[in-house]
N, CA, C and O atoms as CSV, one atom per row, in Angstrom:
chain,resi,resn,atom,element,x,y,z
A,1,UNK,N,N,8.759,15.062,-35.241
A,1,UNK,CA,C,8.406,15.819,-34.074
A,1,UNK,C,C,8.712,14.977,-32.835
A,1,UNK,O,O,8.471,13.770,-32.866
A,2,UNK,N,N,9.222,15.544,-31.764
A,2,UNK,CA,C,9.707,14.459,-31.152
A,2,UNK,C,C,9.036,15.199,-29.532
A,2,UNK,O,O,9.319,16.371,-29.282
A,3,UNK,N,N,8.119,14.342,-28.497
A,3,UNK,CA,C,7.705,14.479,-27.551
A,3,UNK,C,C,8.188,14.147,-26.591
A,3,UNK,O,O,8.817,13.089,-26.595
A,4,UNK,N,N,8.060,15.059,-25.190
A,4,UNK,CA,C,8.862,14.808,-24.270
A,4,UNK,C,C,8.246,14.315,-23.727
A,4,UNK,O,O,7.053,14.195,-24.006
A,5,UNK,N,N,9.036,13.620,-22.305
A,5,UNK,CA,C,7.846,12.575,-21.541
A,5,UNK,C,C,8.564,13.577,-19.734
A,5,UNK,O,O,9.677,13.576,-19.208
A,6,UNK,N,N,7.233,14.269,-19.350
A,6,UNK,CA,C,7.678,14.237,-17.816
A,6,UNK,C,C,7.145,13.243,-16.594
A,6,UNK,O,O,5.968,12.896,-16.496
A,7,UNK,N,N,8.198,12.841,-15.679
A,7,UNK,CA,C,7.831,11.749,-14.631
A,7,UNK,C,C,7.652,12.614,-13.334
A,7,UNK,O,O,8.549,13.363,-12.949
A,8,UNK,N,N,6.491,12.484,-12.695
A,8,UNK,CA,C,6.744,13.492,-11.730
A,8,UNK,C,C,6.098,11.846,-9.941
A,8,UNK,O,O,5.327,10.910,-9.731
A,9,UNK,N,N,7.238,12.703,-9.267
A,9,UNK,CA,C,7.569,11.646,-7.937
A,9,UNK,C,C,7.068,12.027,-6.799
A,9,UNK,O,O,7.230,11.484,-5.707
A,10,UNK,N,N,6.109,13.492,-7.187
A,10,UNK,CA,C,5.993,13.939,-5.787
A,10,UNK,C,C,4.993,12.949,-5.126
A,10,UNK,O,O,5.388,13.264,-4.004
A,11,UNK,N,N,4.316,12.293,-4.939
A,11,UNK,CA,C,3.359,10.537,-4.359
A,11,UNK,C,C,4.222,9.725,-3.696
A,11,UNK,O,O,3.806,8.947,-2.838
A,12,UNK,N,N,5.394,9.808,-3.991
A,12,UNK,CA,C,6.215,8.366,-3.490
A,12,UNK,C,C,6.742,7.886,-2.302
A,12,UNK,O,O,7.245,6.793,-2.044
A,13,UNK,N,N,6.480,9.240,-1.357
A,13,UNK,CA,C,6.688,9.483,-0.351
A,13,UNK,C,C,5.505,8.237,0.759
A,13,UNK,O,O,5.601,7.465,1.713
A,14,UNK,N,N,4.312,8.853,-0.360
A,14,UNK,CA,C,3.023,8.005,0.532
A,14,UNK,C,C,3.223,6.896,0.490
A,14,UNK,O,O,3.117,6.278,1.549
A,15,UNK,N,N,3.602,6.150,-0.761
A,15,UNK,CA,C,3.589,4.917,-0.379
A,15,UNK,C,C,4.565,4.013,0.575
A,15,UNK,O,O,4.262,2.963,1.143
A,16,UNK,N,N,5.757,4.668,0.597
A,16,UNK,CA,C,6.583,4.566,1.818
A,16,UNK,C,C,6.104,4.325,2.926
A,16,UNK,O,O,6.144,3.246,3.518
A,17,UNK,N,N,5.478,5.608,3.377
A,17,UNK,CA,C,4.527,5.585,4.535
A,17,UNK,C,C,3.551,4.463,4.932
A,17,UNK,O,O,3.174,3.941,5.981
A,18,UNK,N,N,3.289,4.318,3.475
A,18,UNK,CA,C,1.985,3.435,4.089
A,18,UNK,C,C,2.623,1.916,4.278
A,18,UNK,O,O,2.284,1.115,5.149
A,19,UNK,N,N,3.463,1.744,3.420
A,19,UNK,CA,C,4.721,0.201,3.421
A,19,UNK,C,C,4.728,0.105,5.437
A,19,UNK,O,O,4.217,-0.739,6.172
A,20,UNK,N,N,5.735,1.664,5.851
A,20,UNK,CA,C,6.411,1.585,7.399
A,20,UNK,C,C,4.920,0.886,8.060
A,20,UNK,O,O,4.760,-0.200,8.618
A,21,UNK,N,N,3.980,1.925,7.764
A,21,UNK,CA,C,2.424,1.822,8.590
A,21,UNK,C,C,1.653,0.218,8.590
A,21,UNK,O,O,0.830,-0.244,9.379
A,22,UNK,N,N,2.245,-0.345,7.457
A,22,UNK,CA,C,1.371,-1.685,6.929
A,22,UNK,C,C,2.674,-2.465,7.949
A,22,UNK,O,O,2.234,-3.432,8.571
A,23,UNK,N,N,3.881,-2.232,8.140
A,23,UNK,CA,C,4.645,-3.475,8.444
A,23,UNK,C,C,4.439,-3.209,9.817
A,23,UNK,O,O,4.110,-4.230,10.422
A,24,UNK,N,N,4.524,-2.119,10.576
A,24,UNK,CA,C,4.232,-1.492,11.921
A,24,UNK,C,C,2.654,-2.753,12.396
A,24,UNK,O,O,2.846,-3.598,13.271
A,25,UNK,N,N,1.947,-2.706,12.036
A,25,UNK,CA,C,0.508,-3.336,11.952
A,25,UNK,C,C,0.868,-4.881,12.056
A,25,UNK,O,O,0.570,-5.707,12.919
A,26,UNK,N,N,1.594,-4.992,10.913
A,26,UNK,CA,C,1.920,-6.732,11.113
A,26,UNK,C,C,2.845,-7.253,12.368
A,26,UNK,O,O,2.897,-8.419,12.758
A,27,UNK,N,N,3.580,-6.109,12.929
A,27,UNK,CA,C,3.978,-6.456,14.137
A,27,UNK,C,C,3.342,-5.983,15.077
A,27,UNK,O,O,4.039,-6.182,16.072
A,28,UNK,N,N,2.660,-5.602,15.291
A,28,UNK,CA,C,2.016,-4.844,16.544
A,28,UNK,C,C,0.800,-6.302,16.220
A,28,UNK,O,O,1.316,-7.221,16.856
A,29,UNK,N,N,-0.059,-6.669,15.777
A,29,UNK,CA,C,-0.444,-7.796,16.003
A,29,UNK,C,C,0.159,-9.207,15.925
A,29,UNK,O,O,-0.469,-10.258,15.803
A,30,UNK,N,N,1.379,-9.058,16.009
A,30,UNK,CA,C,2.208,-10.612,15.790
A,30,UNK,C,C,1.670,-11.351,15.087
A,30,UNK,O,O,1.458,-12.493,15.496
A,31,UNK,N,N,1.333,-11.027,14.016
A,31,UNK,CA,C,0.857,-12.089,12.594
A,31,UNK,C,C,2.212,-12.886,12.079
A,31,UNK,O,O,3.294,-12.299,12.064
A,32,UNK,N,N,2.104,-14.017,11.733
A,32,UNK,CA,C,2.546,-14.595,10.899
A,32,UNK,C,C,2.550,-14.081,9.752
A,32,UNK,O,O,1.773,-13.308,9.192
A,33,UNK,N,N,4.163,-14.923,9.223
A,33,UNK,CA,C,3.950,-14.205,7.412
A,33,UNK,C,C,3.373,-14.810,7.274
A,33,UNK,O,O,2.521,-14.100,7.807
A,34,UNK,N,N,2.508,-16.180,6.853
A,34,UNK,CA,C,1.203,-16.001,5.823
A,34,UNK,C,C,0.124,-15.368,6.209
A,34,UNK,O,O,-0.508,-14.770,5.338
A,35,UNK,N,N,-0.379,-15.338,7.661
A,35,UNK,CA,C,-1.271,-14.182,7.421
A,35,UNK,C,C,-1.095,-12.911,7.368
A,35,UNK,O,O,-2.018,-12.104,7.263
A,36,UNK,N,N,0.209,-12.598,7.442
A,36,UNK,CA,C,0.580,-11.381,6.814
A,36,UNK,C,C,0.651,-10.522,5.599
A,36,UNK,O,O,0.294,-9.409,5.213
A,37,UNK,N,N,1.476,-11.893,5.061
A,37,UNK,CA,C,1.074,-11.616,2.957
A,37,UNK,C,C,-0.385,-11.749,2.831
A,37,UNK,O,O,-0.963,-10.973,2.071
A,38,UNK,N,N,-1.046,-12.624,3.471
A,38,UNK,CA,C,-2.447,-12.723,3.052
A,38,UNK,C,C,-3.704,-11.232,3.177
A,38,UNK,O,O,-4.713,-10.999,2.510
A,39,UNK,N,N,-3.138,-10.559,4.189
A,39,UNK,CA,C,-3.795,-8.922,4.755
A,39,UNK,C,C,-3.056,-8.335,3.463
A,39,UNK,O,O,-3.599,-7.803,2.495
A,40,UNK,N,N,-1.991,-8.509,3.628
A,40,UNK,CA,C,-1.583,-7.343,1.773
A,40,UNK,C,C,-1.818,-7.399,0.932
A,40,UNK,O,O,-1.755,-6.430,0.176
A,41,UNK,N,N,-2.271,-8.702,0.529
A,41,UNK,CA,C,-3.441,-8.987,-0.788
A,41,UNK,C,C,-4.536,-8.221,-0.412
A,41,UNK,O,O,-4.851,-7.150,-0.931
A,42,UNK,N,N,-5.265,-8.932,0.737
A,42,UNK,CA,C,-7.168,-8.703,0.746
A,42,UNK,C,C,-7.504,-7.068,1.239
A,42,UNK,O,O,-8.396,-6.321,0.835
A,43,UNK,N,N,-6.233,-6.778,2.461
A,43,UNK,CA,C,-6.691,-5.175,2.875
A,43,UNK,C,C,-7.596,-4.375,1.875
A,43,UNK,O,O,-8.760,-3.975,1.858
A,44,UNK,N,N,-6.337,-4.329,0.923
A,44,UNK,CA,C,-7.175,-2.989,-0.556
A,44,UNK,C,C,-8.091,-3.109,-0.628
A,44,UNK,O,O,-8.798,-2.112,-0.480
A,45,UNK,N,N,-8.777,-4.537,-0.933
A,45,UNK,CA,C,-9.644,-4.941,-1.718
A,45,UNK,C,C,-10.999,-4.298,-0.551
A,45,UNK,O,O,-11.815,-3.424,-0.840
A,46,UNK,N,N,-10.914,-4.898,0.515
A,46,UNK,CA,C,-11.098,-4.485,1.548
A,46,UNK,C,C,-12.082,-2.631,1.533
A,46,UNK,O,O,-13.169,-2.142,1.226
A,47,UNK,N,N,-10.609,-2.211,2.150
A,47,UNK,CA,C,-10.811,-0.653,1.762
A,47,UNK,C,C,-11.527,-0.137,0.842
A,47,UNK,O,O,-12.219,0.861,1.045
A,48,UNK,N,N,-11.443,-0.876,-0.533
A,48,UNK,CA,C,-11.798,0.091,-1.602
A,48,UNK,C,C,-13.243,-0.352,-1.491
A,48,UNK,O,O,-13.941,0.651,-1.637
A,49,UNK,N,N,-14.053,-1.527,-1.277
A,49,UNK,CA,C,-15.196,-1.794,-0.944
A,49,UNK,C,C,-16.055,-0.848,-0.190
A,49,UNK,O,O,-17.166,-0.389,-0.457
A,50,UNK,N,N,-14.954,-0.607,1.206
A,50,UNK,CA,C,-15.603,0.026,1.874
A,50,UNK,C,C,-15.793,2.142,1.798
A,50,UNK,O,O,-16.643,2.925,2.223
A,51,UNK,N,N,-14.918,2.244,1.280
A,51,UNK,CA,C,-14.745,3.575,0.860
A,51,UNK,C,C,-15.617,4.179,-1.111
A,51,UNK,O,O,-15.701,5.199,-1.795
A,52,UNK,N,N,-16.002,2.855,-1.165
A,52,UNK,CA,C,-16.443,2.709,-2.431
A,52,UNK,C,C,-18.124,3.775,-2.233
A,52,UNK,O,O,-18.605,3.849,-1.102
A,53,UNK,N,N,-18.813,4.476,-3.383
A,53,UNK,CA,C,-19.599,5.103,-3.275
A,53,UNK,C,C,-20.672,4.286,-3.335
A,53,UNK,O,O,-21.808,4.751,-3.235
């Protein structure tokens, strides 16, 4: 029996968005790349804390 696998892409758009929106941010405050990579680690962590129930 052989199963099909569907991939569906309609999401991928957002994360795009949020990539332009996150790099937009790192220049609009003139961060340095390390504290730049360092906000793209901790942000989420961040967020999800705060949006957390």
């Amino acid at each position: 029996m052989t199963k099909s696998v569907t991939v569906n892409n309609e999401h991928s758009s957002l994360g795009v968005l949020w990539l332009i929106g996150w790099l937009f941010t790192i220049g609009f405050l003139k961060l340095g790349f390390w504290k730049g990579a360092l906000g793209l680690l901790i942000w989420p962590y961040f967020l999800g804390v705060h949006f957390a129930p």
